[in-house]
FISEGU-279198 format. One record per residue (C-alpha): residue number from 0; residue in one letter; z, x, y. Coordinates in steps of 0.5 Angstrom, whole numbers. Each point is the difference from the previous one (the first is absolute). Example, Ala and Ser with C-alpha at 12.3 -4.5 7.8 and 13.67 -1.06 7.14 Angstrom:
{rec 0 a {16 25 -9}},
{rec 1 s {-2 2 7}},
//
This chain:
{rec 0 x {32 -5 -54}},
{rec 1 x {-3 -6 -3}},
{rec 2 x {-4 -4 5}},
{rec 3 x {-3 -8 0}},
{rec 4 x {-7 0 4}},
{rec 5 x {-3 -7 2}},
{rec 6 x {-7 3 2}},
{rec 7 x {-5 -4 4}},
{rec 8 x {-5 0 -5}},
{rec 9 x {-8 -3 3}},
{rec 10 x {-7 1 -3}},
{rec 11 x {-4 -1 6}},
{rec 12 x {0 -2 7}},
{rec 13 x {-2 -8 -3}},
{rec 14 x {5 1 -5}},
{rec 15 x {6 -4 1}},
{rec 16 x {6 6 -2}},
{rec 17 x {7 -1 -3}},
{rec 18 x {6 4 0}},
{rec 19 x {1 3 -8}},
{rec 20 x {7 3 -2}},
{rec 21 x {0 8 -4}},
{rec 22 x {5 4 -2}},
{rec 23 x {0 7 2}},
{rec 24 x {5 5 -4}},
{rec 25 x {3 6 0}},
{rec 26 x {-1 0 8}},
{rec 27 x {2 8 3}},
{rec 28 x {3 -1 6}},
{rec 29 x {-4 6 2}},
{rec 30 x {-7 -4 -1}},
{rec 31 x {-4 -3 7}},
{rec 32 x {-1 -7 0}},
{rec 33 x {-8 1 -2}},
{rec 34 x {2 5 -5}},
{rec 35 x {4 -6 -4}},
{rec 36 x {-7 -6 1}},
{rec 37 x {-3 7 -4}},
{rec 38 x {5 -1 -5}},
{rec 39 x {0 -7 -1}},
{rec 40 x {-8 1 0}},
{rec 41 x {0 6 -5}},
{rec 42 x {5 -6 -5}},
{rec 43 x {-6 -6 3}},
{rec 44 x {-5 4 -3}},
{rec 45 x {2 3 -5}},
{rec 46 x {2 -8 -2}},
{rec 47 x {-7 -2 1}},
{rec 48 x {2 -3 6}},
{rec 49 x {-4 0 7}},
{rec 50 x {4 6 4}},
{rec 51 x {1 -3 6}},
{rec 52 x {-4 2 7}},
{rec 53 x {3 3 6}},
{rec 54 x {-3 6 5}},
{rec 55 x {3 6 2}},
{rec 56 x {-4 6 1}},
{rec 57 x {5 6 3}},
{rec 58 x {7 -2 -2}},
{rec 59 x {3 5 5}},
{rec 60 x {0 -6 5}},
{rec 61 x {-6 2 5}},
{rec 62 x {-6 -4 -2}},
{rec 63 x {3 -7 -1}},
{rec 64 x {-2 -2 -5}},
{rec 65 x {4 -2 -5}},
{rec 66 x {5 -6 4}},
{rec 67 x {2 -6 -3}},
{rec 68 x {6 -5 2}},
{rec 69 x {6 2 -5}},
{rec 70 x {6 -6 -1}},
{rec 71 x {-3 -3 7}},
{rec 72 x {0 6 5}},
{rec 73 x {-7 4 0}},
{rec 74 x {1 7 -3}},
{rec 75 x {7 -2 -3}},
{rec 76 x {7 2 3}},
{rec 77 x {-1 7 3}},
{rec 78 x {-4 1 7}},
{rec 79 x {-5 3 -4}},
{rec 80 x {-7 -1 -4}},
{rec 81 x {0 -2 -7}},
{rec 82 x {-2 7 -3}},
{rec 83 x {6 2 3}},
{rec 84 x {5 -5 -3}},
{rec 85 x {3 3 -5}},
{rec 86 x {4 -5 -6}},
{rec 87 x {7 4 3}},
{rec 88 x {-1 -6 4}},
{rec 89 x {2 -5 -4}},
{rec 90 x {5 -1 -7}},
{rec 91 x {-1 -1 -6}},
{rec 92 x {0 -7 -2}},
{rec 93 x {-4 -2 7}},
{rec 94 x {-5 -5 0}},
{rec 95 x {-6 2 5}},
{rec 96 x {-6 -4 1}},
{rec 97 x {-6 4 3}},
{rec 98 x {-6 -5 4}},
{rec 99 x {-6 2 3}},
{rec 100 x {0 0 8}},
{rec 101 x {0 -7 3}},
{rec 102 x {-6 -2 5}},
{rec 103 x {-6 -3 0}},
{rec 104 x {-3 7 4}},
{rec 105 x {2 3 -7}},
{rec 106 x {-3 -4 -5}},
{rec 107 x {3 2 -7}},
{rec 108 x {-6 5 -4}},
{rec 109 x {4 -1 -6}},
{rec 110 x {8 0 -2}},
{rec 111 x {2 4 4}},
{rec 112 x {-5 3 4}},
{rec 113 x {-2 -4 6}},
{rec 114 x {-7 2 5}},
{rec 115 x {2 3 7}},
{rec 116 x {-6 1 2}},
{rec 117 x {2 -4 6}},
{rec 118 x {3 6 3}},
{rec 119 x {-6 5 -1}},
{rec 120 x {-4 -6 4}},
{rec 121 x {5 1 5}},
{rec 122 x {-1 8 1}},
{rec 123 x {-7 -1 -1}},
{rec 124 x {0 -5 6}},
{rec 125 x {4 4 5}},
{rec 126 x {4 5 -2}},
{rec 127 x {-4 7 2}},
{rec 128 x {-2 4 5}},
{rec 129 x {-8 0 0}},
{rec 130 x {-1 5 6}},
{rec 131 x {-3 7 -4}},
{rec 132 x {5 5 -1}},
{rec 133 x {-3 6 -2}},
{rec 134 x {4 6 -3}},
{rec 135 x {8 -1 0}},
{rec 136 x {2 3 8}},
{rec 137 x {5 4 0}},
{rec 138 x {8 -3 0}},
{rec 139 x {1 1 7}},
{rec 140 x {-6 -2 3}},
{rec 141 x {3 -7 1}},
{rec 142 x {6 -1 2}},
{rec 143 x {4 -6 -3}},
{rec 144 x {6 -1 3}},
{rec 145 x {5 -1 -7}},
{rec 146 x {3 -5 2}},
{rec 147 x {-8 -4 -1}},
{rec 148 x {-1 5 -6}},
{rec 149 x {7 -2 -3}},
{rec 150 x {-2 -7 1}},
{rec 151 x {-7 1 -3}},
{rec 152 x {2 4 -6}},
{rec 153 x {5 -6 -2}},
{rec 154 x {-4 -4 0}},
{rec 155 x {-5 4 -3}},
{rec 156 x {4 0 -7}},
{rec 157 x {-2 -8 -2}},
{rec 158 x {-3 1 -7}},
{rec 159 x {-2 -7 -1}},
{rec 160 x {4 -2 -5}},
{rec 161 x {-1 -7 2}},
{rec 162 x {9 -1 -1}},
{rec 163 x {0 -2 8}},
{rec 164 x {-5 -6 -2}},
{rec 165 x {3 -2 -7}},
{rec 166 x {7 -1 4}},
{rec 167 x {-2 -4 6}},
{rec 168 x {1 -6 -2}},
{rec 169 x {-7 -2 6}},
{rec 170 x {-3 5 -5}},
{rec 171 x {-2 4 6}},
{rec 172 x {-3 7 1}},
{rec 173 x {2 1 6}},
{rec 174 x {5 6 -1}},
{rec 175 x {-6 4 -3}},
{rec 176 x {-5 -2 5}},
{rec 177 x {5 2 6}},
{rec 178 x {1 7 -4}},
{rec 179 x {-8 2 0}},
{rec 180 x {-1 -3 7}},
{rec 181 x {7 4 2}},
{rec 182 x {-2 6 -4}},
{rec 183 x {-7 1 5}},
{rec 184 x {3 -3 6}},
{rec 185 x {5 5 1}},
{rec 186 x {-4 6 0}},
{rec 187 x {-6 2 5}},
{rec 188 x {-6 0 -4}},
{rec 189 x {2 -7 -2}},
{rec 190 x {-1 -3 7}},
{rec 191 x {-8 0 1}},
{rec 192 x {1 -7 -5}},
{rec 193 x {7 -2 1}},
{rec 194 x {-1 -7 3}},
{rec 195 x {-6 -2 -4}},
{rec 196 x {4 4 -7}},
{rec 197 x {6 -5 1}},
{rec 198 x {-5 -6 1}},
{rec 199 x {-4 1 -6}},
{rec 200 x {5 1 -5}},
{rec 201 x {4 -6 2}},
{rec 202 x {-5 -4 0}},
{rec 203 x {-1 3 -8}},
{rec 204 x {7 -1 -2}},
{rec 205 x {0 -8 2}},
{rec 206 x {-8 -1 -4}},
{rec 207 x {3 4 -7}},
{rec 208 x {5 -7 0}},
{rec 209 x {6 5 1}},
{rec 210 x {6 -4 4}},
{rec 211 x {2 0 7}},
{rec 212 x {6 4 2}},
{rec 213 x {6 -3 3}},
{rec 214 x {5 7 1}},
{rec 215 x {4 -2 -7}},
{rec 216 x {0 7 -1}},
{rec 217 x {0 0 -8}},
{rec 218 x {-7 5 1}},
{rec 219 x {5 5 2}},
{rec 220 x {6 -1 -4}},
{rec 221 x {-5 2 -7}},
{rec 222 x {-4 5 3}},
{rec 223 x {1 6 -4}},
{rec 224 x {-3 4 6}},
{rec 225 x {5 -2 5}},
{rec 226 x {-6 -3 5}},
{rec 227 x {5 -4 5}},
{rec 228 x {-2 -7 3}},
{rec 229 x {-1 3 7}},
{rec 230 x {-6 2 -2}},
{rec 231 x {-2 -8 -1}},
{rec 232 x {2 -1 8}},
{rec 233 x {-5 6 2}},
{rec 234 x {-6 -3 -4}},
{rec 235 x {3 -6 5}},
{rec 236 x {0 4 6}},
{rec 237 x {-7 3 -2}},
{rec 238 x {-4 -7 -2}},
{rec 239 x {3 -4 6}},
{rec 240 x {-2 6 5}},
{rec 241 x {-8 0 -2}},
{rec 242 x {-1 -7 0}},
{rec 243 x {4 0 7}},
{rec 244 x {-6 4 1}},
{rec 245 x {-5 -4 -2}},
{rec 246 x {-5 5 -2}},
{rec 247 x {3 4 -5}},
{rec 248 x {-4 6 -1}},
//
């Protein structure tokens, strides 16, 4: 295939940035997304020309690293990470324009790559059990209802892509918030902290400038790992109950 890319070019954080047109031929249906932005890099290079920038880390779609907004939609057009995109996914002739997430918690490093420390910063605030563990008890030790434990591990499989922000147009975080606050809330060694945990990350997410949510559902819609908007009302029920206490511990 031969593929017309309009890629979001930006030097810095301060630089203004501009979408440039390339052309990338010769396109195997077979590439992934990030193995064709490595050879329209390889040709960039080659021609002396700056490559352009974007992150991605294990490329089997776990770590999150790699998401972008493909033609308007975070991750493109299938339910998945960009890593996993494969071109098969479009025909030739196609334009696609590739952009950086858009928010102001995510401020762009350069072209592609945007700074999602915010959402470190949200788990640092909140999102662990500091009660000493020791070594790992056995499996039946405590037992979990599976309804709880399904729940948990649904919500455990966020990866912190960022695709839930890029598509809300509140530019919210609130659907990967919910998914850490969800993921401990459900089990019984996240229960010591529960109250204060939900209390403290939301409190995080609105000073990192991430939007308010408003149960459009977008976040849901472009989550490559399924996390339902449910979890969104269990983070409400969580943070309405702890400061209907009044003292949450």
């Amino acid at each position: 295939m031969n593929i017309t890319l309009r890629v979001w070019r930006q030097k810095s954080r301060d630089d203004e940035g501009r979408m440039v047109t390339y052309q990338v031929e010769d396109v195997s249906p077979d590439m992934s997304f990030l193995e064709m932005l490595d050879v329209l890099n390889e040709k960039l290079t080659l021609d002396g020309h700056e490559p352009v920038a974007f992150d991605h880390d294990c490329r089997e779609g776990i770590c999150g690293a790699c998401g972008v907004v493909i033609n308007g939609v975070a991750h493109g057009p299938e339910t998945t990470t960009t890593c996993q995109l494969h071109m098969r996914s479009f025909k030739d002739g196609d334009v696609i324009d590739v952009e950086p997430w858009r928010a102001k918690a995510f401020p762009v490093i350069k072209d592609l790559v945007v700074d999602r420390g915010a959402f470190d910063r949200i788990i640092q605030a909140g999102g662990y059990i500091s009660a000493p563990t020791g070594t790992a008890p056995d499996a039946h030790a405590m037992p979990v209802p599976k309804a709880d434990a399904d729940r948990a591990f649904d919500a455990a499989t966020c990866i912190g892509c960022g695709a839930c922000v890029a598509a809300c147009p509140n530019a919210s975080g609130m659907l990967f918030t919910a998914a850490k606050v969800t993921h401990l809330g459900m089990l019984p060694q996240g229960q010591p902290e529960r109250a204060a945990r939900v209390v403290k990350m939301v409190n995080q997410h609105d000073e990192e400038d991430f939007g308010g949510c408003t149960n459009i559902g977008e976040c849901a819609a472009v989550c490559p790992k399924g996390i339902p908007l449910d979890t969104i009302s269990q983070l409400n029920r969580d943070l309405l109950g702890s400061l209907a206490s009044g003292n949450p511990k």
